[in-house]
C-alpha positions in Angstrom: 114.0 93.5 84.9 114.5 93.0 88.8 112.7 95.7 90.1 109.3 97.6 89.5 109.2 101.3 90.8 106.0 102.9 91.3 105.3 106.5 92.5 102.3 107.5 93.6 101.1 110.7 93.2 98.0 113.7 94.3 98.0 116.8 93.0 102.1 116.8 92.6 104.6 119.1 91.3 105.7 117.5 88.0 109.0 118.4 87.5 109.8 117.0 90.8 108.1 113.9 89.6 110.7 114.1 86.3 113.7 114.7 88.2 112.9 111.3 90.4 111.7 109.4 87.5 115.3 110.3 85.8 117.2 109.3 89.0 115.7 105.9 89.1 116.4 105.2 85.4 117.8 102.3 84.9 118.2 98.7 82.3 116.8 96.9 85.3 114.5 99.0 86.7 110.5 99.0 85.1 109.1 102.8 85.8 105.5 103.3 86.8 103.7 106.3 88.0 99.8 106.2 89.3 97.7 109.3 89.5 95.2 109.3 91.8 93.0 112.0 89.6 95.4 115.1 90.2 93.8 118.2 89.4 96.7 118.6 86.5 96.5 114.8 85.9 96.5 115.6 82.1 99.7 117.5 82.2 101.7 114.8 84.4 100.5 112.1 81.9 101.8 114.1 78.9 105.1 115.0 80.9 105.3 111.3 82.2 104.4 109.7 79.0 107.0 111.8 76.8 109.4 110.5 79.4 112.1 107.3 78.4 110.3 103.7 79.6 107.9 104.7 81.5 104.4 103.6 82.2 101.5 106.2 83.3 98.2 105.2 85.0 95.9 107.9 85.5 93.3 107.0 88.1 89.6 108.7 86.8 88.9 108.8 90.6 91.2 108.9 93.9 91.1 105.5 95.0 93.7 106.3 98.4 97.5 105.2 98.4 96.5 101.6 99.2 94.9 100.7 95.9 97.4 102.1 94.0 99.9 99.9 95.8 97.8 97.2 94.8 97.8 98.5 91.1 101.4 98.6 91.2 102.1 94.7 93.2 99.8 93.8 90.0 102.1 95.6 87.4 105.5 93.9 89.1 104.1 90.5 88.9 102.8 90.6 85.4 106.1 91.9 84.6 107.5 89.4 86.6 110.1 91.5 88.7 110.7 89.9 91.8 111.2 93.1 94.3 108.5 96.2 93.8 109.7 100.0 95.7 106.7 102.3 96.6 106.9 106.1 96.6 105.3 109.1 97.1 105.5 112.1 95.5 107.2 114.4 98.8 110.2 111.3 98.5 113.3 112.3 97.7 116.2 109.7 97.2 120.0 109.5 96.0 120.2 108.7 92.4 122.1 105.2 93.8 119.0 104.5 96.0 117.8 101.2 94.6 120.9 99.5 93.7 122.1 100.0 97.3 119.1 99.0 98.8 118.7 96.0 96.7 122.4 95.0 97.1 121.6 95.3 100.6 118.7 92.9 100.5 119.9 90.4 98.3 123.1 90.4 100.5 120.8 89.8 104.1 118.3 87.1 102.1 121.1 84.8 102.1 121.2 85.0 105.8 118.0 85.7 106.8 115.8 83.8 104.2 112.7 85.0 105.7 113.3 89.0 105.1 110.4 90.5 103.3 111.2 93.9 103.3 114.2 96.6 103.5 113.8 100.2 104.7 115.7 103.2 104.1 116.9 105.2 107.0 114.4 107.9 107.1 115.4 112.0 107.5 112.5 113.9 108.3 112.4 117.4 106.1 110.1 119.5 108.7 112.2 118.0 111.8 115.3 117.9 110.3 116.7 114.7 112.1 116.4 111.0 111.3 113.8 108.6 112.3 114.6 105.9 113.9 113.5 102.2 113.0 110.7 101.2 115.1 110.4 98.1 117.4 106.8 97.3 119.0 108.0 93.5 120.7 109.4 92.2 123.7 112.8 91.2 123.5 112.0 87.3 123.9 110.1 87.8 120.3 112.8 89.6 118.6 114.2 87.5 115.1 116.9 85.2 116.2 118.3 85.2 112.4 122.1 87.5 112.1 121.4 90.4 110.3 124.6 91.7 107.8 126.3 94.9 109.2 124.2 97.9 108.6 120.8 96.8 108.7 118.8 96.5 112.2 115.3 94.7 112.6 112.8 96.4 112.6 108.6 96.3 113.4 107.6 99.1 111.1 108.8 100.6 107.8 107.4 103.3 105.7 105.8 102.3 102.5 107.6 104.9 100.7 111.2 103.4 99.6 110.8 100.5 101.1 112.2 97.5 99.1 109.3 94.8 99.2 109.7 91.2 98.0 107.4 90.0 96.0 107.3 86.1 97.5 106.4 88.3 101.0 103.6 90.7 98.8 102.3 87.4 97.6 102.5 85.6 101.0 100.8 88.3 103.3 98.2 89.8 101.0 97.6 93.0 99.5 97.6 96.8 101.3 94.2 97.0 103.2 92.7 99.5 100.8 89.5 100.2 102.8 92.6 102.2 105.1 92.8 104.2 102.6 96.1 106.6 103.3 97.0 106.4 106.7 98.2 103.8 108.9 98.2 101.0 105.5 101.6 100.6 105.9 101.5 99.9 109.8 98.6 97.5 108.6 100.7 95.6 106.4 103.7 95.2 108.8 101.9 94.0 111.5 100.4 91.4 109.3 103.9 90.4 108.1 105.6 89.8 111.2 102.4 88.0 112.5 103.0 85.5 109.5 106.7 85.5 110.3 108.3 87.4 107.6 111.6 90.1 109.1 111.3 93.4 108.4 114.8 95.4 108.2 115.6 98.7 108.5 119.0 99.9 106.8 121.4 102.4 107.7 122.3 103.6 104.2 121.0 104.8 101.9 119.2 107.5 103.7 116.2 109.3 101.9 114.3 112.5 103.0 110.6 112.6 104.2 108.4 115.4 104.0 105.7 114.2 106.4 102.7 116.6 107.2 102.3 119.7 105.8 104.0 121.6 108.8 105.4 120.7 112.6 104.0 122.7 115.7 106.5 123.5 118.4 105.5 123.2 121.9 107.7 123.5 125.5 110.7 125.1 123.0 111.8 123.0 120.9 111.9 120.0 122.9 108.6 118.6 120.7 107.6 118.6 117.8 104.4 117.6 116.3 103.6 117.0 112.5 100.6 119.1 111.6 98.6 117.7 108.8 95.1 118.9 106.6 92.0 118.5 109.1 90.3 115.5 106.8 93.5 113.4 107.3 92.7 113.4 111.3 89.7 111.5 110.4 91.2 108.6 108.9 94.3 108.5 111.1 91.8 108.1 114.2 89.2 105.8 112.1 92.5 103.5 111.2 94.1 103.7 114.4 91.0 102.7 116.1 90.9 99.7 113.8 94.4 98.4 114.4 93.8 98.2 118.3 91.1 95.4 117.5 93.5 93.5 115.4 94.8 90.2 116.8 97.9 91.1 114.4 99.1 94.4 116.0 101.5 94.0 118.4 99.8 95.2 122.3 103.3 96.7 123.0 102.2 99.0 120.0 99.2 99.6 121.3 100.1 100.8 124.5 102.7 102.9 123.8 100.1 104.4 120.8 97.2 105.2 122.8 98.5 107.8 125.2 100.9 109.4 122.5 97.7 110.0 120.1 95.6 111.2 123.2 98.7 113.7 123.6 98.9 114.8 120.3 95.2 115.3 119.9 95.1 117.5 123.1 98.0 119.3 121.5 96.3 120.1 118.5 93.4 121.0 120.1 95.1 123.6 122.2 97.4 125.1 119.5 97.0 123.9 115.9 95.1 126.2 113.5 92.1 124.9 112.3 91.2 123.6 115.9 87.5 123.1 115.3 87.8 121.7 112.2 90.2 119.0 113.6 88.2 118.1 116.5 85.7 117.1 114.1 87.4 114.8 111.9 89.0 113.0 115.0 85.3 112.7 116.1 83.9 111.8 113.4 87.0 109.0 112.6 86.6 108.1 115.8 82.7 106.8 115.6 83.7 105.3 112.5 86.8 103.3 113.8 84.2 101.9 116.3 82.3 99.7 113.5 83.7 97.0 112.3 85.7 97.3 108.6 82.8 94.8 107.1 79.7 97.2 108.9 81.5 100.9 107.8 82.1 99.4 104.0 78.6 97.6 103.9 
């Protein structure tokens, strides 16, 4: 087997969980999904379990998107497939997903030895556009390695349908599980490129996102902003708060972060629903985000 698929999943609808599992069937491809204590766990390991190949974990506690990443990274190398694809549950791909993106990879690696990690392009359900690739460095620290037609550098990827090599995995360390959900996959880039590794971002395939639960509309239609449950704001602003202390983040991240999350945050606070509710998880993330990771986990 070459590569080891894992979805990760809360709560999730399970046929939706079927139809993807049977889409990424394949001789090469090793199937795992990881429950992080779903309220109809039982039922999605039954359905899972009944399914060809594939291997179900069911978590007895939610232990965040981060440790089952790690659970997964674990699975790939004892199974000794050298590439490992994350997903989520609200991921939906094209049943020629992998091969492409993997083609793709294997196809760059021979240029660009030091790629660790290949991104789908990214269309975004509740906006209804596509993302683009995200670049947080000055020009003079750009990768001076040619890239094949169709794929672009890029700072940040998703963690969900991103290729990852294992070498790279190995190389930079686990997801930072103490994140928890949010901002563990901005964690792990930054950590890459700061050890050297190219991150890539490819123009097909293209896989739809749904990301928050709903977007709020503000000045027309002009902006958008991704609405998510109150509890999330608290770890977004607890993680964000811990990236700007990192020596790895990039500062051209940083500065172009800060005021776009003071925006938002005002936003919300103006317009969402639950306005009280999310002023006091960003509060309460935000006291937290000013210990140290060693103090808040002590």
């Amino acid at each position: 087997m070459r590569l080891t698929v894992g979805i990760i999943t809360y709560n999730p609808d399970i046929e939706t969980v079927l139809q993807t599992l049977a889409q990424l069937s394949a001789p090469d491809v090793k199937l795992v999904v990881v429950d992080n204590a779903s309220a109809n766990q039982a039922e999605l390991s039954q359905a899972v379990r009944a399914a060809d190949k594939v291997e179900c974990i069911a978590l007895p506690e939610n232990l965040g998107f981060a440790a089952a990443a790690n659970l997964l990274l674990a699975h790939a190398q004892a199974a000794g497939t050298p590439y490992l694809m994350l997903l989520d549950q609200d991921t939906r791909l094209a049943p020629d997903h992998c091969q492409l993106l993997l083609d793709q990879f294997l196809q760059a690696r021979q240029r660009c030895p030091e790629l660790g990690a290949l991104g789908a392009s990214i269309y975004d359900a509740h906006r209804q556009r596509l993302n683009r690739f995200k670049r947080f460095r000055p020009f003079w620290r750009q990768p001076r390695q040619q890239l094949p037609e169709g794929l672009v550098a890029a700072d940040f990827l998703i963690s969900s349908g991103t290729l990852l090599a294992l070498d790279c995995l190995l190389d930079v360390g686990p997801m930072n599980e103490w994140l928890f959900i949010d901002s563990v996959d901005l964690d792990w880039c930054f950590r890459a490129s700061a050890r050297g590794w190219v991150l890539a971002g490819a123009e097909k395939p293209v896989q739809q996102q749904a990301i928050g639960n709903h977007v709020l509309s503000f000045m027309g239609k002009s902006t958008r902003i991704r609405v998510h449950e109150p509890e999330r704001y608290y770890t977004m602003t607890r993680n964000r708060r811990f990236l700007y202390r990192q020596s790895y983040s990039p500062w051209l991240w940083r500065l172009r972060d800060l005021p776009r999350a003071i925006l938002k945050c005002a936003v919300l606070l103006c317009l969402a629903p639950q306005r009280k509710a999310i002023a006091s998880a960003h509060w309460r993330g935000l006291r937290a985000g000013l210990m140290s990771e060693q103090e808040h986990t002590a």
